[in-house]
C-alpha positions as a LaTeX table, in Angstrom:
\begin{tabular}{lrrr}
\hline
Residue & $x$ (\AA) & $y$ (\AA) & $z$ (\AA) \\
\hline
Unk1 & $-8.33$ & 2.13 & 11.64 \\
Unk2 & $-9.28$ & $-0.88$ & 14.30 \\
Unk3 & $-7.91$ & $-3.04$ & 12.16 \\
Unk4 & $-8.36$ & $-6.62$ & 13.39 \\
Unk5 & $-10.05$ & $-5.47$ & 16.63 \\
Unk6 & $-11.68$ & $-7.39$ & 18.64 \\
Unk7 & $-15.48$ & $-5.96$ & 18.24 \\
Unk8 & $-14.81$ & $-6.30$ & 14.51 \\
Unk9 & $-18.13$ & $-6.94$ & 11.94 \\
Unk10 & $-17.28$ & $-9.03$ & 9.58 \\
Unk11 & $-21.47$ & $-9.13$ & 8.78 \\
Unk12 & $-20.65$ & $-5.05$ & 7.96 \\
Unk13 & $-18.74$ & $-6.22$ & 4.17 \\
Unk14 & $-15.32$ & $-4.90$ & 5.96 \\
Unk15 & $-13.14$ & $-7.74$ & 5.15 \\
Unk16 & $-9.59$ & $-8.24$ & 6.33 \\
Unk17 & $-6.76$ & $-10.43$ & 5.23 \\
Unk18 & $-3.17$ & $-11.35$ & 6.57 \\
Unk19 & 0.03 & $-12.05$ & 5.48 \\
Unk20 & 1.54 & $-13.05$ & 8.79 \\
Unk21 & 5.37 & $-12.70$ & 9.65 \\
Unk22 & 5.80 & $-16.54$ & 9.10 \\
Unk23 & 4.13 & $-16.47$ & 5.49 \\
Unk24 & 5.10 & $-15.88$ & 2.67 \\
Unk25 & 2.86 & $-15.54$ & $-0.95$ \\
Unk26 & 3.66 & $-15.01$ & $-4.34$ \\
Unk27 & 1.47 & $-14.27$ & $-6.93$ \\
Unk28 & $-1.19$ & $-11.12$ & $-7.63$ \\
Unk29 & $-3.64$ & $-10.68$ & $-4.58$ \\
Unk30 & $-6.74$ & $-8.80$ & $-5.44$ \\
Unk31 & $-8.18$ & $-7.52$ & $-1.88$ \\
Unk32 & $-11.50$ & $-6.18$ & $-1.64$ \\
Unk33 & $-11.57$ & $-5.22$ & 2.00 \\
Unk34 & $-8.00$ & $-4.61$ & 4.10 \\
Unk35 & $-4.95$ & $-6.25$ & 3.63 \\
Unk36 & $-1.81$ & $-6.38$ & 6.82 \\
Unk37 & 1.09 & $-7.41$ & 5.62 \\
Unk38 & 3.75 & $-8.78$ & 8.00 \\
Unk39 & 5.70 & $-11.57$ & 5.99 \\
Unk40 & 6.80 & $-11.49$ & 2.33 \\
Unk41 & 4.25 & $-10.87$ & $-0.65$ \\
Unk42 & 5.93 & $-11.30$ & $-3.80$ \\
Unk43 & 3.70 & $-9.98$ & $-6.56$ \\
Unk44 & 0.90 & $-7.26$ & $-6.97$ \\
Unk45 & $-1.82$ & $-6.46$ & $-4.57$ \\
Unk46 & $-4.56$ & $-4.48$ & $-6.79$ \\
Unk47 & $-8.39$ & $-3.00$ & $-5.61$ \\
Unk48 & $-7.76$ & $-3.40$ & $-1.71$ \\
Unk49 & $-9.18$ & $-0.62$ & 0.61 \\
Unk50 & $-6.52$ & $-0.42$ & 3.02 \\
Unk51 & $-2.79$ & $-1.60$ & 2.77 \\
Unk52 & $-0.70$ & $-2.10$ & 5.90 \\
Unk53 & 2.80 & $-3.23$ & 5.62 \\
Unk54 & 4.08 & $-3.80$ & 9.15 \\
Unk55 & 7.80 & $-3.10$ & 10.29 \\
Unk56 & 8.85 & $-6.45$ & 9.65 \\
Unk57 & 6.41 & $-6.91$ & 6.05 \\
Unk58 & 7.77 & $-6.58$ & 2.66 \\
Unk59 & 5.95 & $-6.42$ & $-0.61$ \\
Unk60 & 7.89 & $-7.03$ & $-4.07$ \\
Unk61 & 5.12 & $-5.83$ & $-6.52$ \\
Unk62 & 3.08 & $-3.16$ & $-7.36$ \\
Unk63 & 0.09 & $-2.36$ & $-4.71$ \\
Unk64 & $-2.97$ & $-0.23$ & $-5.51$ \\
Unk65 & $-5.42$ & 0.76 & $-2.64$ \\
Unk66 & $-7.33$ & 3.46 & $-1.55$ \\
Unk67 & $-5.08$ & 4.04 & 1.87 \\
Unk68 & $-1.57$ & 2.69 & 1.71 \\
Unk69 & 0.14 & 2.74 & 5.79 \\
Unk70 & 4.22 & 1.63 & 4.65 \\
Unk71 & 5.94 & 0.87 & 8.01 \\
Unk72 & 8.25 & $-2.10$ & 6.10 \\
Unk73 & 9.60 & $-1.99$ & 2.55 \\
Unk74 & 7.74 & $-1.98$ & $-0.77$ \\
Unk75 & 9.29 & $-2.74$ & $-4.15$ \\
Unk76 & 6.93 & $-1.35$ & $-6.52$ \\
Unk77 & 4.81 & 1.35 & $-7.51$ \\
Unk78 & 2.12 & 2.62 & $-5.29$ \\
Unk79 & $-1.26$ & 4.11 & $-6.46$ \\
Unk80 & $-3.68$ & 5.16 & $-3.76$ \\
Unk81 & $-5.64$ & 7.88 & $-2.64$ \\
Unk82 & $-3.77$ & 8.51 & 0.62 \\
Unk83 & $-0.16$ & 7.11 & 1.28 \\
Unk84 & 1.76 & 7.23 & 4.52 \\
Unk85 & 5.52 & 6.47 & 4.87 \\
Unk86 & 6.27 & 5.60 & 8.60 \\
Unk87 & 9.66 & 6.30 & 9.89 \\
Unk88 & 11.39 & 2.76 & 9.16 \\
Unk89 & 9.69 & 2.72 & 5.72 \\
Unk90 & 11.01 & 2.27 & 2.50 \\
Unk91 & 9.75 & 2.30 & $-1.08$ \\
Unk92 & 11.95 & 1.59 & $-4.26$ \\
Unk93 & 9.39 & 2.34 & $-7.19$ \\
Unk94 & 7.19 & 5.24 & $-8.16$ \\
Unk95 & 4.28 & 6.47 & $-6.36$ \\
Unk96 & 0.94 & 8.33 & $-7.96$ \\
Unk97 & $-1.20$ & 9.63 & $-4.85$ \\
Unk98 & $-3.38$ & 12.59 & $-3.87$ \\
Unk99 & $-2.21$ & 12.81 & $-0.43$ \\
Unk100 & 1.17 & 11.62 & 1.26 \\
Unk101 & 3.00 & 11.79 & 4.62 \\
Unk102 & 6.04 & 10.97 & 4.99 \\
Unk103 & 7.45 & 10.56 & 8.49 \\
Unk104 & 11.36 & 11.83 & 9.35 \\
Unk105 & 13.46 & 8.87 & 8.27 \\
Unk106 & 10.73 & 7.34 & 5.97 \\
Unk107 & 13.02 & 6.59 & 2.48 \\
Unk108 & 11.80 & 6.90 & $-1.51$ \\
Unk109 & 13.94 & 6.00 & $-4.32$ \\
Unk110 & 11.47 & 6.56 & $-7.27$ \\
Unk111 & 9.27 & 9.53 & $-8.47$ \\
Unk112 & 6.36 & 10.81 & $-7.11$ \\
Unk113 & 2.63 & 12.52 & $-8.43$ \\
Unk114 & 1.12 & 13.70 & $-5.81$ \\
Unk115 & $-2.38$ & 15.50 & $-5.93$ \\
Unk116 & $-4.94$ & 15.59 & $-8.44$ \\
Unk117 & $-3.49$ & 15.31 & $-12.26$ \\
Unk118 & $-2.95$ & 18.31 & $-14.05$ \\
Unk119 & $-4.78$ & 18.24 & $-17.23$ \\
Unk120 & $-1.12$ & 18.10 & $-18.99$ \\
Unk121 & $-0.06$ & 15.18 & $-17.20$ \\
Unk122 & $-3.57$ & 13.28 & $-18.04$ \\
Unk123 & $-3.01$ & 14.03 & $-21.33$ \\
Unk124 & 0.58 & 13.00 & $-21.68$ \\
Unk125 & $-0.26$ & 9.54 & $-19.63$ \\
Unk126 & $-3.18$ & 8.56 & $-22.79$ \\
Unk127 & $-0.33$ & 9.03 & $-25.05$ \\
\hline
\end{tabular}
């Protein structure tokens, strides 16, 4: 993904945002562009492109992106698009995506939708 690399265009719209290992946030962050997570976010992260929570990050909230990359913990739902769980991962919540990976060792303790919804389940989620 080149995320934070150093030819990076910031005049292209692709915006990026840290949480660094010695941070920590609380509160809802709404991300337009990419979001690295490598301290402690306590509370939601909603309309970000890309979520990456590093080996050492942890997010206690609910996190909706296009591309979610978990290499840490999250404790929340997930909604996004595509959703990889790297080997060291771990998510406690549900998770709603039309793609996943999950790597050999990567843990979930929650349900999961993944693909399109059926037109029962989008009919039972209005209700």
């Amino acid at each position: 993904m080149g995320f934070l690399k150093k030819d990076s265009d910031f005049a292209s719209g692709e915006h990026y945002s840290v949480v660094s290992a010695e941070c920590y946030f609380q509160g809802t962050l709404s991300v337009q562009g990419s979001l690295r997570v490598d301290g402690t976010l306590e509370g939601s992260v909603d309309n970000a492109r890309h979520v990456v929570v590093g080996t050492d990050g942890k997010i206690v909230g609910d996190v909706s992106a296009q591309i979610v990359v978990c290499g840490g913990i999250i404790e929340g739902n997930v909604c996004a698009e595509m959703l990889e769980i790297l080997a060291q991962a771990s998510i406690k919540g549900d998770i709603r995506a039309k793609k996943m990976i999950v790597e050999e060792g990567g843990r979930i303790d929650g349900q999961c939708q993944i693909g399109e919804p059926t037109e029962q389940s989008a009919a039972e989620s209005k209700n």
